[in-house]
C-alpha positions as CSV (number, residue, x, y, z in Angstrom):
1,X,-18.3,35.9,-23.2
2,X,-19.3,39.4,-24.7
3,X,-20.6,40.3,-21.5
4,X,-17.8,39.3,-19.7
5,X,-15.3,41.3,-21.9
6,X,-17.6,44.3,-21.3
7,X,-18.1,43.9,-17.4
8,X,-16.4,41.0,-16.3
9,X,-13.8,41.6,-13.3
10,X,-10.5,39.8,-12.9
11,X,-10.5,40.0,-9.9
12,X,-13.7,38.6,-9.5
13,X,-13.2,35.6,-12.0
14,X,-10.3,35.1,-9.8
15,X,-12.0,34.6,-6.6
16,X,-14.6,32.7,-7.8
17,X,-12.0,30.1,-9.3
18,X,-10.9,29.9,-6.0
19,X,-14.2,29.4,-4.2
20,X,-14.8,26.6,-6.8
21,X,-11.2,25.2,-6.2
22,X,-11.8,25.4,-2.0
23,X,-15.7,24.0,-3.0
24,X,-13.9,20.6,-4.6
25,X,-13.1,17.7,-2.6
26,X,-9.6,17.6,-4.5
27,X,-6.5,16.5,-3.2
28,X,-4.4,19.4,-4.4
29,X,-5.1,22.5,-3.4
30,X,-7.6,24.9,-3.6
31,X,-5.5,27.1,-5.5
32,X,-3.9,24.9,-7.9
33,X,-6.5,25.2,-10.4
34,X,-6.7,28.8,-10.9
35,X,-2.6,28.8,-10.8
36,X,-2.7,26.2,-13.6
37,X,-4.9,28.1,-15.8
38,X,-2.7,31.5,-15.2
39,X,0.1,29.9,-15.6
40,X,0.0,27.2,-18.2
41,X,-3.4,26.6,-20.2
42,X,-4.0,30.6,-20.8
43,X,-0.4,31.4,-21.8
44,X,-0.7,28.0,-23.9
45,X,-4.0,29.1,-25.3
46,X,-2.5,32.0,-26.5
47,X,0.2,30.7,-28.4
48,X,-1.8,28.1,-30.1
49,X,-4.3,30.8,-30.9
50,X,-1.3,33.1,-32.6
51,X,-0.1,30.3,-34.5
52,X,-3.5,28.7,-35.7
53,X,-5.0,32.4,-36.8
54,X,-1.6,34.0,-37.5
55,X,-2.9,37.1,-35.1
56,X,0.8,38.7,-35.0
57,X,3.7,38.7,-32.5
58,X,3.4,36.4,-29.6
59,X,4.5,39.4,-27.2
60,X,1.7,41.8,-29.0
61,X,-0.9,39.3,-28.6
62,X,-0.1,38.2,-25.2
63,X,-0.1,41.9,-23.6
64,X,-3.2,42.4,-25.0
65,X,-5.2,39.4,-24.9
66,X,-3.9,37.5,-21.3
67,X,-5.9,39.0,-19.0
68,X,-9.4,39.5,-21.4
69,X,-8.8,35.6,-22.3
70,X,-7.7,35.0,-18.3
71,X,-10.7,36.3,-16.8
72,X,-13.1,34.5,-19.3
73,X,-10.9,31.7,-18.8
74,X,-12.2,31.6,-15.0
75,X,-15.0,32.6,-15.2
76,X,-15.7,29.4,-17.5
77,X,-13.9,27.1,-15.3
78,X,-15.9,27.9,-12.2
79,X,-18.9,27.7,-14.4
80,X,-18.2,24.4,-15.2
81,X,-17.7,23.1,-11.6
82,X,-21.1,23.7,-10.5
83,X,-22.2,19.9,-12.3
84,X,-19.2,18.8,-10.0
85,X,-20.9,20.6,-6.8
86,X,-23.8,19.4,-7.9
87,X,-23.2,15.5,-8.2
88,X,-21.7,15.6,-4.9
89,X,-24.7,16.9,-3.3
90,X,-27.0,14.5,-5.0
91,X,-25.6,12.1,-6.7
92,X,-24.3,8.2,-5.5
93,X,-19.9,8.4,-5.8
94,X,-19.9,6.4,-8.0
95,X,-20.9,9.0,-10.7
96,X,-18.6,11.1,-10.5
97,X,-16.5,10.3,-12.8
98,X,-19.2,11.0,-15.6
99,X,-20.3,14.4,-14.0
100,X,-16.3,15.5,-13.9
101,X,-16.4,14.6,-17.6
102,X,-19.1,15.9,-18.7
103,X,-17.8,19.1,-16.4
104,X,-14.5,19.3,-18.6
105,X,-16.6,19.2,-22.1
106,X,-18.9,21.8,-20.8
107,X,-15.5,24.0,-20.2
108,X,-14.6,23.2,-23.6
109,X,-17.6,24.5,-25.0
110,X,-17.4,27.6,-23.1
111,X,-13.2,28.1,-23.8
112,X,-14.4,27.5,-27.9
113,X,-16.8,30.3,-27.4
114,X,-13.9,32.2,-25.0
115,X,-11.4,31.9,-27.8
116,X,-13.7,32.9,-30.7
117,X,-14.9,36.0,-29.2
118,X,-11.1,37.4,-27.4
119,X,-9.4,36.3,-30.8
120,X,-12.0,37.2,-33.7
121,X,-11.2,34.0,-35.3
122,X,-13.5,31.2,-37.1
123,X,-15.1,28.5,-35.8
124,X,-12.4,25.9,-37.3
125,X,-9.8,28.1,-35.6
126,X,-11.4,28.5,-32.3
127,X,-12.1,24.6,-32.3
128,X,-8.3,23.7,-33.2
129,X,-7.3,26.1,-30.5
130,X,-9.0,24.3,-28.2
131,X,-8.3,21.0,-28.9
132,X,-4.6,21.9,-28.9
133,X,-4.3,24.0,-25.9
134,X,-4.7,20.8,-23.5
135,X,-1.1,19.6,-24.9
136,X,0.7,22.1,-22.1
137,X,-1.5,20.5,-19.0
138,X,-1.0,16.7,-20.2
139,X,2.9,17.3,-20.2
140,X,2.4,19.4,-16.6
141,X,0.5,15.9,-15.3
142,X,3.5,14.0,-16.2
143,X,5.9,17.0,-13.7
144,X,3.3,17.2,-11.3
145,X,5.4,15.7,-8.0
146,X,8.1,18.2,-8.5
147,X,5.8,21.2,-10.1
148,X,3.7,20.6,-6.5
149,X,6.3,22.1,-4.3
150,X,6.9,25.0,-6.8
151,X,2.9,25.7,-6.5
152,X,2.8,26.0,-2.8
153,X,5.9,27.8,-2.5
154,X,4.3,30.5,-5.1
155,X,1.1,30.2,-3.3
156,X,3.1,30.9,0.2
157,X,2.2,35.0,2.0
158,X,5.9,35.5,1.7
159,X,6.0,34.7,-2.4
160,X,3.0,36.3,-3.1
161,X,3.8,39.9,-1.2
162,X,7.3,39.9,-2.7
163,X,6.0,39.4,-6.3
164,X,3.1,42.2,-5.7
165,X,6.4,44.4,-3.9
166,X,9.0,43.8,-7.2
167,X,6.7,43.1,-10.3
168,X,3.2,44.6,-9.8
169,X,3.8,46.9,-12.5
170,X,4.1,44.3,-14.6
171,X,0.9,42.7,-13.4
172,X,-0.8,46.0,-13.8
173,X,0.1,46.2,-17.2
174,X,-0.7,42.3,-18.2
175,X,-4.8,43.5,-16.9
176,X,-4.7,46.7,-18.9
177,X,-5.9,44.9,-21.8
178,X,-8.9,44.4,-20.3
179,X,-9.3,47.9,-19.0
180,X,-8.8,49.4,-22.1
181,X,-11.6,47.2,-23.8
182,X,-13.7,48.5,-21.1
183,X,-13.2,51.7,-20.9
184,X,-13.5,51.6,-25.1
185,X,-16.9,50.6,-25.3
186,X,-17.8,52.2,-22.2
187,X,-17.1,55.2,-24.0
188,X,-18.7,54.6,-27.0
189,X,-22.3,53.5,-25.0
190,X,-22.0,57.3,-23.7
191,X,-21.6,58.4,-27.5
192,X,-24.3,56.3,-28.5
193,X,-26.6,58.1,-26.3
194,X,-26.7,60.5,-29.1
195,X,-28.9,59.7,-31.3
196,X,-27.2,61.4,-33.9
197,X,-23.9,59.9,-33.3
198,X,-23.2,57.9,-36.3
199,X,-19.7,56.9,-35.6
200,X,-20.7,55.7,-32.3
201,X,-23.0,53.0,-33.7
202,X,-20.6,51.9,-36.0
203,X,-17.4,51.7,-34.2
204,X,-20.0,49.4,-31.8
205,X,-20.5,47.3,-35.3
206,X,-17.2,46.6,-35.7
207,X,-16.4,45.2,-31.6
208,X,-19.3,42.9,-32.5
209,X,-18.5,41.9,-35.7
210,X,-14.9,41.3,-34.5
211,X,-16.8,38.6,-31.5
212,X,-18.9,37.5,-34.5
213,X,-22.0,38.5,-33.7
214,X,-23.3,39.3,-36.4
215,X,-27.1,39.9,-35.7
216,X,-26.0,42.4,-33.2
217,X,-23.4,44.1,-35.8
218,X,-25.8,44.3,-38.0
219,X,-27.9,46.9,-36.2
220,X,-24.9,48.6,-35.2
221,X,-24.5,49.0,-38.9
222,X,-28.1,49.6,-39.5
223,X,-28.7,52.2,-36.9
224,X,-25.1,53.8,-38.6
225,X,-27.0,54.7,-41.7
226,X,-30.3,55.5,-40.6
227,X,-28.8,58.3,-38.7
228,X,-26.3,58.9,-41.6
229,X,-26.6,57.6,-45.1
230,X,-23.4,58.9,-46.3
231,X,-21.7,56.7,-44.1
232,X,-20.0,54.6,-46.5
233,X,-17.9,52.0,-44.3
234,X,-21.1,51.7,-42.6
235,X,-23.0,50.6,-45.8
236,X,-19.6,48.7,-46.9
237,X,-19.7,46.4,-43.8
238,X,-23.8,45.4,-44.5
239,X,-22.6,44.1,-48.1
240,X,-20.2,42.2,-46.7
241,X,-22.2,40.9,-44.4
242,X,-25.2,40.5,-46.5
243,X,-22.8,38.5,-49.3
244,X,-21.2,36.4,-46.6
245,X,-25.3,35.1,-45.4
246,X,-26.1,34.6,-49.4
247,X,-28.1,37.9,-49.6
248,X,-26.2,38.8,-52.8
249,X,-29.2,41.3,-53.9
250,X,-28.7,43.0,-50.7
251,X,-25.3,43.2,-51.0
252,X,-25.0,44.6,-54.5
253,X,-27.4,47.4,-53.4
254,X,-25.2,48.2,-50.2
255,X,-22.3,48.2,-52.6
256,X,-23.2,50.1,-55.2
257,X,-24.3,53.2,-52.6
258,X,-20.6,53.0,-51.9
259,X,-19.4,53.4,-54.8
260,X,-21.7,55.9,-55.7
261,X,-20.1,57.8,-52.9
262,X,-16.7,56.9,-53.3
263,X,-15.5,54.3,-56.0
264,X,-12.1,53.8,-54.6
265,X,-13.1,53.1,-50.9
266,X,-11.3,50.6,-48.7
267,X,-8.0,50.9,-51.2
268,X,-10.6,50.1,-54.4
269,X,-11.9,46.8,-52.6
270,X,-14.9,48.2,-53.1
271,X,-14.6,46.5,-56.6
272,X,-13.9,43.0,-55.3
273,X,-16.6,43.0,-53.1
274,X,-18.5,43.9,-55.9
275,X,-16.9,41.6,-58.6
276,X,-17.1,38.7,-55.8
277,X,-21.3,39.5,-56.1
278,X,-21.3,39.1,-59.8
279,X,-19.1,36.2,-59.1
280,X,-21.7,34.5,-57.0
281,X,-24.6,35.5,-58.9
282,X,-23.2,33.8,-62.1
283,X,-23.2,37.0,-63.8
284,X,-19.4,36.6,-65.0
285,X,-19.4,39.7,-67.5
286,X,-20.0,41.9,-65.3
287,X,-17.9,40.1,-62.7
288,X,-15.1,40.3,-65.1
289,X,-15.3,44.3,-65.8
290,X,-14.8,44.9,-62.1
291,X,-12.3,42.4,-61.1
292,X,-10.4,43.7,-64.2
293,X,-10.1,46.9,-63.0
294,X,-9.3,45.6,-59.4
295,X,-6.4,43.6,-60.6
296,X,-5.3,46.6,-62.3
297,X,-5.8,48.8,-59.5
298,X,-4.0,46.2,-57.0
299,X,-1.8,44.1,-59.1
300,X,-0.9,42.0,-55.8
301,X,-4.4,41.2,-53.4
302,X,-4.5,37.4,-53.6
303,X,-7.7,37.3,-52.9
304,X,-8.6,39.9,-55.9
305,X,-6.6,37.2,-58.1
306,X,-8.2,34.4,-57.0
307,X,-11.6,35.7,-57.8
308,X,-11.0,37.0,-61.1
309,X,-9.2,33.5,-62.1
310,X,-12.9,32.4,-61.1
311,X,-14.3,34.5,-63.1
312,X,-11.7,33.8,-66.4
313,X,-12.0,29.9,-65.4
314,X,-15.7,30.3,-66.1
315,X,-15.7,32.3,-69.0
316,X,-13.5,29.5,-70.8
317,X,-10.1,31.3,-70.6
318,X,-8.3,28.1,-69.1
319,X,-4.9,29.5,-69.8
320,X,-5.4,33.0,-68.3
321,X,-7.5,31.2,-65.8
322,X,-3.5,29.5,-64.6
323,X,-2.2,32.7,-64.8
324,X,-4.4,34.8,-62.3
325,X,-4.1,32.2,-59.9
326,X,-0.2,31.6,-59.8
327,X,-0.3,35.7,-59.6
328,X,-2.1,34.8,-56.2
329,X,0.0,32.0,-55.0
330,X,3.1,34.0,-55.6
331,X,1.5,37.5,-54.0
332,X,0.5,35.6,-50.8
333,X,3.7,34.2,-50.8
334,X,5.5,37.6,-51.0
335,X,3.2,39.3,-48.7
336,X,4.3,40.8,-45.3
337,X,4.6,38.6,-42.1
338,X,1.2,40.7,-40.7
339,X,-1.1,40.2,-43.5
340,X,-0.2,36.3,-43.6
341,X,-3.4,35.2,-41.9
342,X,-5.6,36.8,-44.4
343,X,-3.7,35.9,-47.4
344,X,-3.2,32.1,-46.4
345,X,-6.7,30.9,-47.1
346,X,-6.6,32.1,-50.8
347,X,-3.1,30.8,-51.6
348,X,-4.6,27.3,-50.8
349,X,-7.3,28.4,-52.4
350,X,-5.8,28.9,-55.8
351,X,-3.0,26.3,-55.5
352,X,-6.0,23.6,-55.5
353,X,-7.1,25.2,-58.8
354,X,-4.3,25.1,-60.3
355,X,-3.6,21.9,-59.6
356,X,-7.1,21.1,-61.0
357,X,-6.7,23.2,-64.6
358,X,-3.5,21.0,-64.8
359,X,-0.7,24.2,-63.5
360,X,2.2,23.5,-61.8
């Protein structure tokens, strides 16, 4: 799916559908399919996504995301035709059936991977997504004898050169999203020619940290600071990374070169991360000394609040403890709309401990 964001073609994906569709002893159309997933399960896929991972505005999301998640979208479904293709060939009639299902789990598979690597989100997310995104095409199966004449009508010469006449602008600017990735990390493989082009490698860290591949980020990251070891967000990123996998030794050293070079970096989350090592590592004192000066620092991070109600919880202080985590539920709850997604996961997060130390 990374390579398709990188290099993929719309267009392509798009004709290939079709060739699959046209391949496919269906009854409908050759078309339909392709139409369908324009039409209904991308746009549906979208929304769910937004509303599952909190990713922003509808509108933002879907002029930026439709034609990346469009084209993978395609490209997956024709992928998972070729079992079809391939049972009707060789295979007795009779299973079919088991091939075309085993053909729509396969394209589930590949749209969980689709989703996860468009969106950025987790694995719960990207699964949900997916599970949820089918809702649109169930209620289009139960419209289909009216919605057929609608699809050959748009399919019809006559429709199609009238749309390209009045709205091709607008269907230029639905597949600039995936021009601009393109041309984004087009531009930074030039830069990263250089071999002393530090930025380059990490900006390319970050697009696949974003697709979550982490192996691959991490010698985005790696290659940052060889070239440059004052690159801090470079080093800040292997911490986090190196907590996240349980390498909290590894973490603490990338961490403290940052703040060695700068102790407020990332607005002070430098001491979270840090705090959050302790934290992990059992070493509370120390865990306490820098969340303490966090919290100070930023009064209203939930996540911040959370972790240093951990740390209070475990040092005895019960009824500070409460405190430190209704100061989280309450600054999740009174953060802005865009930072809802982050800030979510730690309100539940410190609403179960309160409910476990007793709070309200």
């Amino acid at each position: 799916m990374s390579g398709i964001l990188d290099q993929g073609s719309l267009l392509f994906a798009g004709f290939a559908a079709l060739a699959a569709g046209w391949l496919l002893p269906f009854r409908v159309s050759f078309y339909v399919p392709l139409l369908l997933l324009a039409a209904v399960y991308v746009p549906s896929t979208i929304l769910t996504a937004t509303l599952l991972g909190r990713l922003g505005a509808f509108g933002t999301v879907f002029e930026r995301d439709y034609s990346p998640l469009l084209t993978c979208t395609a490209m997956a479904w024709t992928a998972s035709q070729i079992p079809l293709l391939a049972a009707l060939m060789f295979l007795p009639y009779a299973a079919f059936p088991i091939a075309a299902a085993l053909a729509y789990a396969f394209f589930g598979v590949l749209m969980f991977f689709a989703v996860r690597t468009v969106f950025g989100v987790g694995n719960g997310i990207s699964a949900g997504v997916v599970a949820l995104s089918w809702i649109p095409l169930i209620a289009v199966a139960f419209f289909w004898m009216p919605l057929q004449y609608i699809l050959r009508w748009m399919a019809s010469p006559f429709f199609l050169i009238l749309i390209f006449f009045y709205l091709g602008a607008e269907f230029s600017r639905l597949g600039a999203g995936l021009r601009r990735r393109q041309a984004f990390r087009r531009m930074l493989d030039a830069a990263a020619v250089n071999p002393h082009d530090a930025d380059a490698q990490y900006q390319l860290g970050l697009i696949y940290q974003q697709r979550r591949q982490i192996g691959e980020a991490v010698r985005r990251f790696q290659n940052a600071v060889a070239i440059d070891p004052s690159l801090t967000d470079a080093h800040f990123q292997l911490g986090r990374i190196a907590r996240a996998q349980g390498r909290l030794k590894e973490a603490l050293e990338h961490f403290q070169t940052v703040v060695n070079q700068d102790e407020t970096h990332s607005m002070n989350e430098i001491l979270r991360e840090v705090g959050a090592v302790y934290l992990e590592a059992r070493q509370y004192g120390d865990a306490r000394r820098e969340l303490e000066t966090y919290v100070e620092r930023r009064p209203y991070d939930p996540e911040g609040l959370y972790y240093y109600g951990q740390v209070l919880e475990n040092l005895g202080d019960v009824a500070a403890a409460r405190r430190m985590y209704a100061r989280a539920i309450e600054a999740a709850r009174t953060a802005p709309r865009y930072r809802r997604r982050e800030t979510a996961p730690w309100s539940r997060l410190a609403h179960r401990q309160l409910r476990r130390l007793g709070g309200s």
